[in-house]
N, C-alpha and C positions, 0 to 999 in steps of 0.2 A: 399508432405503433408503426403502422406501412410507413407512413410520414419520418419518423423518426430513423426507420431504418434504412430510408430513399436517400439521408442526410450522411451516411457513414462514409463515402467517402472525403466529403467536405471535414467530416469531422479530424481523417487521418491525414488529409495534408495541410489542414492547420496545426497537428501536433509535427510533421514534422521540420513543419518553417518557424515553430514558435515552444517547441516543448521545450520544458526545461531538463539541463543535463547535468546527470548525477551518476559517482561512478557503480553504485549497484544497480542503474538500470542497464549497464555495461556488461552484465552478469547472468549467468543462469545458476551457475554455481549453486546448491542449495543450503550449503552454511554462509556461505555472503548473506545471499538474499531471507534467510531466516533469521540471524544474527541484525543485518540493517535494518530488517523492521523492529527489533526490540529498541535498537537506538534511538531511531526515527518517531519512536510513538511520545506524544507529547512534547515535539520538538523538531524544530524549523531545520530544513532539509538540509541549509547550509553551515547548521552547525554540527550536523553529522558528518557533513564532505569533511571539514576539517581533521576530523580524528579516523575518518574511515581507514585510511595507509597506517597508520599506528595502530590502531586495533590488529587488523589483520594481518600486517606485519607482525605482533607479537601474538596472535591466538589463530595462527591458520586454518586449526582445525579443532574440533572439540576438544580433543585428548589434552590441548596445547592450553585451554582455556579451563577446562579442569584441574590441569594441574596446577597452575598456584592458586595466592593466597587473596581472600577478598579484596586485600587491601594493593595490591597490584591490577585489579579490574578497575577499582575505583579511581586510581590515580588515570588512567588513559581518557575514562569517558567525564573526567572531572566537569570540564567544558560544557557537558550536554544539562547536567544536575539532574535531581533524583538520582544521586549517587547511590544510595542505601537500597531504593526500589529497584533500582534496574540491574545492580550486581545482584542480588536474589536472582533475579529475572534469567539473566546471563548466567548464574551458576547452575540455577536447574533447568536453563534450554544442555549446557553442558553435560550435566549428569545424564537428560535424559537421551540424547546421541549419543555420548562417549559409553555409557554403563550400560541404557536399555537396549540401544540399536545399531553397538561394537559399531559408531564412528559415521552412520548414513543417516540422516536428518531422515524421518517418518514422512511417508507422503497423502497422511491420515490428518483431517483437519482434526479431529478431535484427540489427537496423538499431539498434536503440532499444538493445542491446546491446552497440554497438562499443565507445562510453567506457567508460573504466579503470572495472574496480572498479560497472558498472552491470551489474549480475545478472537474473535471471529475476523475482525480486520487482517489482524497478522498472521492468521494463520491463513487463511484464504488471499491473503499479496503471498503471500512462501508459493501455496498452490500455483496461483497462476504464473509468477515469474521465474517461478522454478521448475515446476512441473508441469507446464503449459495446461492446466486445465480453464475451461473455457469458464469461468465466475466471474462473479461485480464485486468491485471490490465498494462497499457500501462505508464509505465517509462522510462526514461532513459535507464536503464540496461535490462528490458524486452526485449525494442527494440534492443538494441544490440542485443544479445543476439540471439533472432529470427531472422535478418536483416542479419547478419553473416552465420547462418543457411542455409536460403534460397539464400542469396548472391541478396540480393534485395536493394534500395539504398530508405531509408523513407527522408520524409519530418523532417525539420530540428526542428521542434515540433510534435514529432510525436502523444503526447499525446490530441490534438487539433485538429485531422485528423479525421472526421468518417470515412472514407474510412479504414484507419490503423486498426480501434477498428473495425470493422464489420468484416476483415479477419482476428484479431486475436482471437475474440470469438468464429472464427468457429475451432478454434484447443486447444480450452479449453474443458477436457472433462465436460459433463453433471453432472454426479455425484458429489453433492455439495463437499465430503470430499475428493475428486479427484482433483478438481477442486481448492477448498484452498492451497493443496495441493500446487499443478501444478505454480500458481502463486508464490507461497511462493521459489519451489524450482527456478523459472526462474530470479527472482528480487536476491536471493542469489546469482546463477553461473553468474551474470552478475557485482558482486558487486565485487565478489570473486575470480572467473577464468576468464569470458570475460568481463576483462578490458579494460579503452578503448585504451591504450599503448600498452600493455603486456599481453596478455592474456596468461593463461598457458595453452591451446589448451590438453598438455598429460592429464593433471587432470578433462577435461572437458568428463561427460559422452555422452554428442553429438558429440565428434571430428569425429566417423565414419561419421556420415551423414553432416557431417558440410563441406559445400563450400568453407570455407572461413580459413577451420582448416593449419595447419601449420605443421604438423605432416605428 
């Protein structure tokens, strides 16, 4: 763990010569970054860029997205699919800012969890990119990523684990802008270099402490 965490800052100036750039990670905003993870989930980052300036250009704010009618939600995120799932999804992330909490997105993950189908992922990326709380955000590619690292074998959902999320919050640093950070560059080098095929192990700035590196 020392090791891992002797590695942090190799970690952030690889994300920031190599991360990849999307306009809510431009944001702190907490309807952006609460709203782009519903779009985002099940769905390649750049075909959310595409519709992001339409979305929020027509639904600024909850009240805005409340008010009309499913079939104007669905025409914008047409692009993304799971058209039917994700307006649900979007109607009652709306209801429940616009009606339960007069227009302020909750800074409660289990608040941030009442919408259908909004899991511990989304609601914990809202936490940290909105409300700088210091969490992991436990993905697919995080996991890898860490799992490789340490050469430990996770549960086959790892995002679904408290056990998982409790040891990986204790290697997230404190410092909220640290911390966005940290996440941001771990969900990239998992997306990017540790693949789950192919990982390019030389381009990865963890291959020294990495168990599992190949190099």
């Amino acid at each position: 763990m020392d090791e891992f965490l002797s590695m942090l800052p190799d970690i952030l100036v690889w994300l920031e010569n190599n991360g990849r750039v999307y306009p809510w990670r431009e944001t702190t905003d907490p309807w952006h970054v609460y709203c782009s993870e519903i779009l985002l989930q099940r769905t390649r980052g750049d075909l959310v860029a595409n519709v992001y300036d339409d979305f929020f250009g027509r639904f600024p704010d909850a009240e805005a997205l409340y008010s009309v009618a499913d079939d104007e939600i669905r025409e914008i995120i047409a692009p993304l699919g799971f058209g039917n799932q994700r307006t649900r999804t979007l109607r009652e992330v709306a209801t429940l800012v616009h009606v339960e909490y007069n227009g302020k997105v909750p800074d409660s993950e289990e608040e941030l969890k009442k919408p259908w189908r909004v899991g511990p992922y989304s609601a914990r990326a809202t936490l940290v990119f909105a409300f700088n709380r210091p969490l992991s955000l436990v993905d697919a590619n995080f996991a890898r990523v860490l799992s490789r690292f340490f050469d430990c074998e996770l549960s086959s959902q790892p995002h679904k684990s408290d056990s998982v999320y409790r040891v990986f919050d204790g290697v997230v640093p404190r410092e909220p802008g640290l911390a966005r950070s940290f996440n941001l560059a771990l969900l990239d080098l998992g997306a990017e270099i540790c693949t789950p095929s192919s990982p390019d192990c030389q381009a990865c700035p963890l291959s020294a402490g990495c168990r599992s590196s190949r190099i």
